[in-house]
TILUMDREN-959548 format. One record per residue (C-alpha): x, y, z; residue number from 1; residue in three letters. Coordinates in Angstrom, 1 decimal, always signed. Layout:
% residues N
X=X, Y=Y, Z=Z, num=NUM, residuo=ALA .
...
This chain:
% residues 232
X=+0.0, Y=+0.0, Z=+0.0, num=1, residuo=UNK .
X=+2.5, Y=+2.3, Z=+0.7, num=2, residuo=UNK .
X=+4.4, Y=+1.8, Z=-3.0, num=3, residuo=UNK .
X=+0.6, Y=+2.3, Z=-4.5, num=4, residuo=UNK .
X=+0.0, Y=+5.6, Z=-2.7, num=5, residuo=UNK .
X=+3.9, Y=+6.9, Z=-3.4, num=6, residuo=UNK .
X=+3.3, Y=+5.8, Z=-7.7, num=7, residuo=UNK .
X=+0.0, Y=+7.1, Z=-7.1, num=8, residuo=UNK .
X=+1.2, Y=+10.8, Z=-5.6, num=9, residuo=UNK .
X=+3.8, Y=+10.4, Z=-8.3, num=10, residuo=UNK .
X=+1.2, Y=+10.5, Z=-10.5, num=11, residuo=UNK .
X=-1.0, Y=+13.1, Z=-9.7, num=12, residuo=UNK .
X=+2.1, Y=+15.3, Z=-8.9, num=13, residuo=UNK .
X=+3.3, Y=+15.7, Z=-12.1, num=14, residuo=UNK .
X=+1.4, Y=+18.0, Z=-15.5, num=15, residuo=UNK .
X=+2.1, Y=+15.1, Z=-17.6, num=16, residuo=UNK .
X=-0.5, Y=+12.5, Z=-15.9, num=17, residuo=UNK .
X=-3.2, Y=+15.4, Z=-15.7, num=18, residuo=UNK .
X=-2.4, Y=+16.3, Z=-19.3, num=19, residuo=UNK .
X=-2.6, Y=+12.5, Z=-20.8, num=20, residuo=UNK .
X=-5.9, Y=+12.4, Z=-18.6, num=21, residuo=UNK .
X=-7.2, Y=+15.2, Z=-20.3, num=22, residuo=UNK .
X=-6.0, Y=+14.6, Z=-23.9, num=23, residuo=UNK .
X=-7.5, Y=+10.5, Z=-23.6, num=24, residuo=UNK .
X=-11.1, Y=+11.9, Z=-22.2, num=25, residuo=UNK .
X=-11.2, Y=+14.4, Z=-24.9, num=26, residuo=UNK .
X=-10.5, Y=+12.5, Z=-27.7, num=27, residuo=UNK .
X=-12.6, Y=+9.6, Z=-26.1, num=28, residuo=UNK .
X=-15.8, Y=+12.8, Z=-25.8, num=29, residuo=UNK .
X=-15.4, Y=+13.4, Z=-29.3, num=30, residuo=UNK .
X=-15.5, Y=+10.3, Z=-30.7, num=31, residuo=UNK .
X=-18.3, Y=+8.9, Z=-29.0, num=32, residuo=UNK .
X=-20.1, Y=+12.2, Z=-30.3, num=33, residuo=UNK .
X=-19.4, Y=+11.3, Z=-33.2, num=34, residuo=UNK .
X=-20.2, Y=+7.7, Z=-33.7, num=35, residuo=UNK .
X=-24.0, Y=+8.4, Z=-31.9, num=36, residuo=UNK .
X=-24.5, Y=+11.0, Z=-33.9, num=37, residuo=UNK .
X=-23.4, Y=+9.1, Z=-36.7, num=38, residuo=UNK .
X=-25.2, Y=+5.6, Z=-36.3, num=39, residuo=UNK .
X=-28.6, Y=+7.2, Z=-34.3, num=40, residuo=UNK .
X=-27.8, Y=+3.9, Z=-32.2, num=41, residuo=UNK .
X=-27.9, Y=+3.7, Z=-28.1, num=42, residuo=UNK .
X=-25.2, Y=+1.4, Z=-28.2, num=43, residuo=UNK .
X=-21.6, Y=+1.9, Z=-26.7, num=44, residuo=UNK .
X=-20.5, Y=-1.2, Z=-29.0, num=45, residuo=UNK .
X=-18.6, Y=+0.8, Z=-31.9, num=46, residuo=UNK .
X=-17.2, Y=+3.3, Z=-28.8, num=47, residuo=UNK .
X=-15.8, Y=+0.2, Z=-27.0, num=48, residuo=UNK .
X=-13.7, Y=-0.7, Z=-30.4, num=49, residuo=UNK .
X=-12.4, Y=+2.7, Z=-30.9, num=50, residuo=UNK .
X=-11.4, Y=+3.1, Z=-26.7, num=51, residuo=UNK .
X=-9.4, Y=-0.5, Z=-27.4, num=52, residuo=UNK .
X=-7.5, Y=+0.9, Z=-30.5, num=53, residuo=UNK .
X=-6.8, Y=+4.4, Z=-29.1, num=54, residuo=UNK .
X=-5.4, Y=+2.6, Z=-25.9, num=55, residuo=UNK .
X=-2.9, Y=+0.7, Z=-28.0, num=56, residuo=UNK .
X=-1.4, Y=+4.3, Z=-28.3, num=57, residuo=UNK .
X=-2.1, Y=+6.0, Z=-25.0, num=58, residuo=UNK .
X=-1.0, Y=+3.4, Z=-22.4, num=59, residuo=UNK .
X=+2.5, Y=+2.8, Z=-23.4, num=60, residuo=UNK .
X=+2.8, Y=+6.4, Z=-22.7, num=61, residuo=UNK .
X=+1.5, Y=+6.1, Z=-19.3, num=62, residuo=UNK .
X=+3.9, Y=+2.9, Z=-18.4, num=63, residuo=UNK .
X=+7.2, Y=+3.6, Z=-20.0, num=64, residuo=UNK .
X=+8.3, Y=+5.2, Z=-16.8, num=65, residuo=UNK .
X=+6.9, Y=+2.5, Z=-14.5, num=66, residuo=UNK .
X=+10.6, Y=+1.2, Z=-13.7, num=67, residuo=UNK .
X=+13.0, Y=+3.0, Z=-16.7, num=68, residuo=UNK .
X=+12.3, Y=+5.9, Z=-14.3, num=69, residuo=UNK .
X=+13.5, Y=+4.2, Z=-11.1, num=70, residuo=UNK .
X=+16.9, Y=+2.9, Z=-13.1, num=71, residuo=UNK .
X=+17.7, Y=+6.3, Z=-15.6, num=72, residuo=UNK .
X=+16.9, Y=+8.4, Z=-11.8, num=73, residuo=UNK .
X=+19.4, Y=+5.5, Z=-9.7, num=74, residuo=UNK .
X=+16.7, Y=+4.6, Z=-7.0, num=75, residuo=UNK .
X=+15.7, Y=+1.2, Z=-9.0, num=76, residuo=UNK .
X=+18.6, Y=+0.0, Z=-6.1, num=77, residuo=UNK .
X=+17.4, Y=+1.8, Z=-3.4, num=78, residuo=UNK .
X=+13.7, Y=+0.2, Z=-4.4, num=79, residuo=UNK .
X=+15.3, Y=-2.7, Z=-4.4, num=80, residuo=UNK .
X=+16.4, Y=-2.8, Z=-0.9, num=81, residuo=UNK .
X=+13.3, Y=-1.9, Z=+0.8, num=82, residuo=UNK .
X=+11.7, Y=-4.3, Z=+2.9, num=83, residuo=UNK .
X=+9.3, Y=-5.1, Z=+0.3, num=84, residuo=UNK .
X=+9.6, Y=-8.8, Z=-1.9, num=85, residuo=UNK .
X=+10.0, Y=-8.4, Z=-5.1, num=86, residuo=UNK .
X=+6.9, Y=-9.5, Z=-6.1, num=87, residuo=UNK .
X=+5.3, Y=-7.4, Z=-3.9, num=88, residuo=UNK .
X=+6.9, Y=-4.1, Z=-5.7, num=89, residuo=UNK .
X=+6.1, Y=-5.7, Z=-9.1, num=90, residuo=UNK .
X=+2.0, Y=-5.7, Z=-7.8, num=91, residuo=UNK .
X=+2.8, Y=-2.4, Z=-6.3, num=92, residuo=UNK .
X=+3.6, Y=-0.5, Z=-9.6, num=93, residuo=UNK .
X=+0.9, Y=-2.6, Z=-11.7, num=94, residuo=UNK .
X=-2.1, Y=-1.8, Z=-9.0, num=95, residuo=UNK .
X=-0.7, Y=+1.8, Z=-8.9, num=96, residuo=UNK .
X=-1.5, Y=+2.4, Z=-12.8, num=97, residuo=UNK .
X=-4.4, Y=+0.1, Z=-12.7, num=98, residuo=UNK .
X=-6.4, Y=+2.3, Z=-10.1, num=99, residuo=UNK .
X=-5.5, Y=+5.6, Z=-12.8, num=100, residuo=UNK .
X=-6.8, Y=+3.4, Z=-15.6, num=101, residuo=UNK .
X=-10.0, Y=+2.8, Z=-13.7, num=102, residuo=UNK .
X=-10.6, Y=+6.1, Z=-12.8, num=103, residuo=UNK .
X=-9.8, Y=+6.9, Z=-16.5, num=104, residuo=UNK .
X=-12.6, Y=+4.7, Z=-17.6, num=105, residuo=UNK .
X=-14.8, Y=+5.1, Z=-14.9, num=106, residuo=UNK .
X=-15.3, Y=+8.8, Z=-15.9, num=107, residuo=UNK .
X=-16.7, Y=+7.4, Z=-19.2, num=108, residuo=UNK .
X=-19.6, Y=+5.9, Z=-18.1, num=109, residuo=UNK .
X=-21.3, Y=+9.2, Z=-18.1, num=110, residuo=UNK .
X=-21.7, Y=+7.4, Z=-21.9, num=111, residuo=UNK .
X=-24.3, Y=+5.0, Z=-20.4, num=112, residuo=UNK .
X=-25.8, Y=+7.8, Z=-18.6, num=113, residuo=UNK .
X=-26.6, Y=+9.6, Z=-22.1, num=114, residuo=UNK .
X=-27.0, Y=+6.7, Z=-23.9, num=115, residuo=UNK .
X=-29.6, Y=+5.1, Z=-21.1, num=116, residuo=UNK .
X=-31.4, Y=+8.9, Z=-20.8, num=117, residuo=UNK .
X=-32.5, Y=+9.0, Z=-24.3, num=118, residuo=UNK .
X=-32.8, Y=+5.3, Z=-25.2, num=119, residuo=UNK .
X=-33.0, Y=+1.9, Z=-23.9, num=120, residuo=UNK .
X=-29.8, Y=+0.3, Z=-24.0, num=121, residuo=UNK .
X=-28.7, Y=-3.4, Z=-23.6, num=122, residuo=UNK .
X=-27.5, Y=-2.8, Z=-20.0, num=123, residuo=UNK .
X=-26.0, Y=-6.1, Z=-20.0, num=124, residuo=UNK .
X=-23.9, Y=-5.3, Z=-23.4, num=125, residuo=UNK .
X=-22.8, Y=-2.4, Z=-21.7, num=126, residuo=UNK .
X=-21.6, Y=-3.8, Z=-18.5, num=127, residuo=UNK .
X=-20.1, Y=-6.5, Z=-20.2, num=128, residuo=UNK .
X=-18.2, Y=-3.7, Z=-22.4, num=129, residuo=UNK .
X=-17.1, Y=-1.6, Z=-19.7, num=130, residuo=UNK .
X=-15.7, Y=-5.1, Z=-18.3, num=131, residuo=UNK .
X=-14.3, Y=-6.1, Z=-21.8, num=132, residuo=UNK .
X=-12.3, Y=-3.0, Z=-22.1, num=133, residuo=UNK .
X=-11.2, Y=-2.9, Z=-18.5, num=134, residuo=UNK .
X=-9.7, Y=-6.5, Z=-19.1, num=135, residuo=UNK .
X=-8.0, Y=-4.9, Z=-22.0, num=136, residuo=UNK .
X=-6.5, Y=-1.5, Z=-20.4, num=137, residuo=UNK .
X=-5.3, Y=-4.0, Z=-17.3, num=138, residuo=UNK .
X=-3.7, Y=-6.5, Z=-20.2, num=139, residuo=UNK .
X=-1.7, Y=-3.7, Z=-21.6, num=140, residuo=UNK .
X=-0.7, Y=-2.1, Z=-18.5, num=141, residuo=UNK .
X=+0.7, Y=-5.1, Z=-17.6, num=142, residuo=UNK .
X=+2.5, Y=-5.6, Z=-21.0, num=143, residuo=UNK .
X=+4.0, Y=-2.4, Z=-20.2, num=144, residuo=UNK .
X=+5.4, Y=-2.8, Z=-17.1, num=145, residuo=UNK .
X=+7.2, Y=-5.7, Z=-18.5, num=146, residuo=UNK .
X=+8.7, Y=-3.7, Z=-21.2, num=147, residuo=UNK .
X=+9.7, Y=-0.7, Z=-18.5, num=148, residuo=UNK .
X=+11.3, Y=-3.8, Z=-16.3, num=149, residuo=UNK .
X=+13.8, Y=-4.3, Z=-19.3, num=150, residuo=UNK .
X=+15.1, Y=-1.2, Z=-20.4, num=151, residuo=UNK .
X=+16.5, Y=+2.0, Z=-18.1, num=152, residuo=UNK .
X=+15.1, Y=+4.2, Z=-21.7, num=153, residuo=UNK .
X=+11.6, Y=+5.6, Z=-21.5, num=154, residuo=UNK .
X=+11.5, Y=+5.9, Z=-25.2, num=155, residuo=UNK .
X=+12.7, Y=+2.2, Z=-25.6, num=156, residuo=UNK .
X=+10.2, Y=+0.8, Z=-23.3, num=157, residuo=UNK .
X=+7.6, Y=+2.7, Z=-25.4, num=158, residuo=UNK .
X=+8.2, Y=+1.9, Z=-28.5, num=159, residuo=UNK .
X=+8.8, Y=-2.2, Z=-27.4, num=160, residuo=UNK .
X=+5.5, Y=-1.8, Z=-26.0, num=161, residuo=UNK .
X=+4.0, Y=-0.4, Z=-29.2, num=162, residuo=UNK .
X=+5.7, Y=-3.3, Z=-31.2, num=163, residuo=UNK .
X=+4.1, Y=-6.0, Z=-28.8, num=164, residuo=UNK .
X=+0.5, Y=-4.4, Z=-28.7, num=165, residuo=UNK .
X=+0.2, Y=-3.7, Z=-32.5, num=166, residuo=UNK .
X=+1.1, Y=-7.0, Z=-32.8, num=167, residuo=UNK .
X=-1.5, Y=-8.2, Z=-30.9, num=168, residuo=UNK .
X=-4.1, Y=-5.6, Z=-32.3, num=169, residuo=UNK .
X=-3.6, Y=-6.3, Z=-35.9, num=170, residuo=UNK .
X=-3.3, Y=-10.0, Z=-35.4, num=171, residuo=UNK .
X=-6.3, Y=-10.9, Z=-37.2, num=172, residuo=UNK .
X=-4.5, Y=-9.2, Z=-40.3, num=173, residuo=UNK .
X=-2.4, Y=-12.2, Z=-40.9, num=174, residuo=UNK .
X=-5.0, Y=-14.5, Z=-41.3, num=175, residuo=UNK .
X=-5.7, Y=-13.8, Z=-45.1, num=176, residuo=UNK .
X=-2.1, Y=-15.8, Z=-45.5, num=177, residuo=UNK .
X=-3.0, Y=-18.8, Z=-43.6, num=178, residuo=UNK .
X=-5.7, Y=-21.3, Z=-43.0, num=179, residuo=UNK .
X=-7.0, Y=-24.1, Z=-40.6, num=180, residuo=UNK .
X=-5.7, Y=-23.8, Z=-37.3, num=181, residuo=UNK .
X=-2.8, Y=-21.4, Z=-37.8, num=182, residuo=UNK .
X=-5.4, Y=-18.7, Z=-39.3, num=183, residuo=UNK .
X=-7.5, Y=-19.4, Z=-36.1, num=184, residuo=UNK .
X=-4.3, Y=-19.1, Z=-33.5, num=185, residuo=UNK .
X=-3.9, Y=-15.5, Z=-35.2, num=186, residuo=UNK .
X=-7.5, Y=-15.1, Z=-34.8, num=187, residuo=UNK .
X=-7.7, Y=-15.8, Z=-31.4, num=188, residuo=UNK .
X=-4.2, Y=-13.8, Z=-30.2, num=189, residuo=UNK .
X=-5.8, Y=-10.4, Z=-31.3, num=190, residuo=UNK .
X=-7.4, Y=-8.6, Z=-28.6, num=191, residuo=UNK .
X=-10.2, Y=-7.0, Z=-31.2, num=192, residuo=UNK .
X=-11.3, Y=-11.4, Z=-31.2, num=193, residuo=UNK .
X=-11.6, Y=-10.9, Z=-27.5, num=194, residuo=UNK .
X=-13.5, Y=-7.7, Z=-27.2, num=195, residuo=UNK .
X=-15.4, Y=-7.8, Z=-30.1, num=196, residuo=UNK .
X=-17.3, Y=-10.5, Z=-27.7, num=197, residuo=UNK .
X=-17.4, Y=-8.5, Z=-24.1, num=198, residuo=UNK .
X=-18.6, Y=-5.5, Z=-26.2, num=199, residuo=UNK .
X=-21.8, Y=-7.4, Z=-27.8, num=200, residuo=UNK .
X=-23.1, Y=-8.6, Z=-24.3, num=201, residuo=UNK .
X=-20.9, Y=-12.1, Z=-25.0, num=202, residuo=UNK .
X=-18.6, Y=-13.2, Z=-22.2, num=203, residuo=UNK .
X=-16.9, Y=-16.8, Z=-22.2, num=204, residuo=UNK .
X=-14.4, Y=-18.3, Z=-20.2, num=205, residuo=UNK .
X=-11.9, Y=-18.0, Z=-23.1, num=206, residuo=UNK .
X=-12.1, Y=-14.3, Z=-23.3, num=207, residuo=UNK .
X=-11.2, Y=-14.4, Z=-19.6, num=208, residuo=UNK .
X=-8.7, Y=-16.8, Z=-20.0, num=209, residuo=UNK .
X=-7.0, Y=-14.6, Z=-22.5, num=210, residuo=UNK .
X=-6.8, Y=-11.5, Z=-20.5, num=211, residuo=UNK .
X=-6.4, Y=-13.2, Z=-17.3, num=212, residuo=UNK .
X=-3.4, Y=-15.4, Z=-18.3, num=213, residuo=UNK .
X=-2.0, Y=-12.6, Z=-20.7, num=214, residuo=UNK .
X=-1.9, Y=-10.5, Z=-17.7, num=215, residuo=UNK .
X=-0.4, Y=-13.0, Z=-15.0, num=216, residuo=UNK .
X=+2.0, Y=-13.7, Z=-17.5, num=217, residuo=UNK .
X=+3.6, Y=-10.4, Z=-17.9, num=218, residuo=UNK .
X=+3.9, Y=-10.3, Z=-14.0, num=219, residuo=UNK .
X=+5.3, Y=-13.2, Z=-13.2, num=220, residuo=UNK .
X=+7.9, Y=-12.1, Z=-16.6, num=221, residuo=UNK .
X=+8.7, Y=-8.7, Z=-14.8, num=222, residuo=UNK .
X=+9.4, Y=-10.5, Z=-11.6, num=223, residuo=UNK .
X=+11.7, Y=-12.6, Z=-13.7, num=224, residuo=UNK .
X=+13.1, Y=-9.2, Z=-15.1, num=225, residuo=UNK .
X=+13.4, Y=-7.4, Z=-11.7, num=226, residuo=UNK .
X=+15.4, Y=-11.0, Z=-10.5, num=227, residuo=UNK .
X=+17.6, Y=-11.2, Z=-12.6, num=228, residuo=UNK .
X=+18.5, Y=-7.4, Z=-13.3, num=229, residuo=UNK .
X=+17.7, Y=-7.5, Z=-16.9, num=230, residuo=UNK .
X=+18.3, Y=-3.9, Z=-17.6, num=231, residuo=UNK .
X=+21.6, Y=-4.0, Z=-16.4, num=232, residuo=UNK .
């Protein structure tokens, strides 16, 4: 607790977090203007797809400091020596960012307000959305914190981050050069597969599966990292 609420002051400190907070919110305002307007439809389906593809961009920004900070700065030893287990500071930085992201989202669901004021929308699509693309932010937070664990570079972390989430986005892309069971692995690596599902009111336990092991993964990988001083 006492790592979450020093990242988390850390945070809320500094222009850049308040800045990136404002910028996301914006762009996400806009855009779900736009699609309603567009489509005359009280869904938050289409919205759900564009938050996914604008957080491919937006959250490497917001982890590529998570530990390349600690190491460029010199305090990733001092960290290192507190009386905290490793894997404790590893859950530390990710449940720091996580608890941004979910305020980040959270101030979204004035969408549902909107949406449920002058329509009636499929409350359980919605919920199941809002739980689709949480999955998702907390998936790519945790690729990034892996990424930050490797390099003492902000910019490197960043653009390795990029790298491993495009891949993963455009996934799907690939299968127009394959077939039977390799066209379907593609298929069913890219998040949009995933989402697509949580943001039509469809949740199964592979979609959880997916995030949930995708995110444990990238823990138990930066522990790994932290261990055996990767950066160095």
């Amino acid at each position: 607790m006492a790592l979450i609420k020093k990242e988390l002051y850390s945070y809320f400190s500094s222009p850049i977090a308040y800045i990136i907070l404002i910028a996301i919110l914006t762009l996400f305002n806009v855009f779900f203007f736009l699609i309603i307007d567009q489509n005359r439809e009280v869904s938050l389906r289409e919205v759900f797809q564009l938050m996914e593809f604008m957080l491919v961009f937006f959250i490497p920004l917001l982890t590529m400091k998570m530990f390349s900070e600690e190491k460029s700065n010199g305090t990733m030893e001092f960290l290192l020596t507190t009386p905290l287990t490793h894997t404790l500071i590893v859950l530390g930085k990710y449940f720091s960012m996580l608890i941004f992201y979910t305020l980040l989202i959270g101030l979204t669901g004035v969408y549902y307000i909107i949406v449920e004021y002058y329509g009636s929308p499929d409350r359980m699509g919605t919920l199941s959305g809002y739980v689709g693309i949480w999955l998702e932010g907390a998936f790519f937070i945790a690729v990034g914190l892996l990424t930050s664990s490797w390099t003492s570079n902000q910019i490197i972390a960043a653009i390795v981050s990029y790298i491993i989430l495009f891949s993963l986005y455009f996934s799907t892309s690939l299968t127009q050069y394959f077939s039977g069971s390799t066209a379907e692995f593609f298929t069913q690596l890219s998040t949009r597969t995933h989402l697509e599902n949580f943001s039509i009111g469809v949740i199964t336990p592979s979609d959880l599966a997916y995030y949930i092991t995708g995110i444990l993964l990238c823990l138990v990988l930066t522990r790994l990292s932290i261990d055996n001083r990767l950066w160095e």
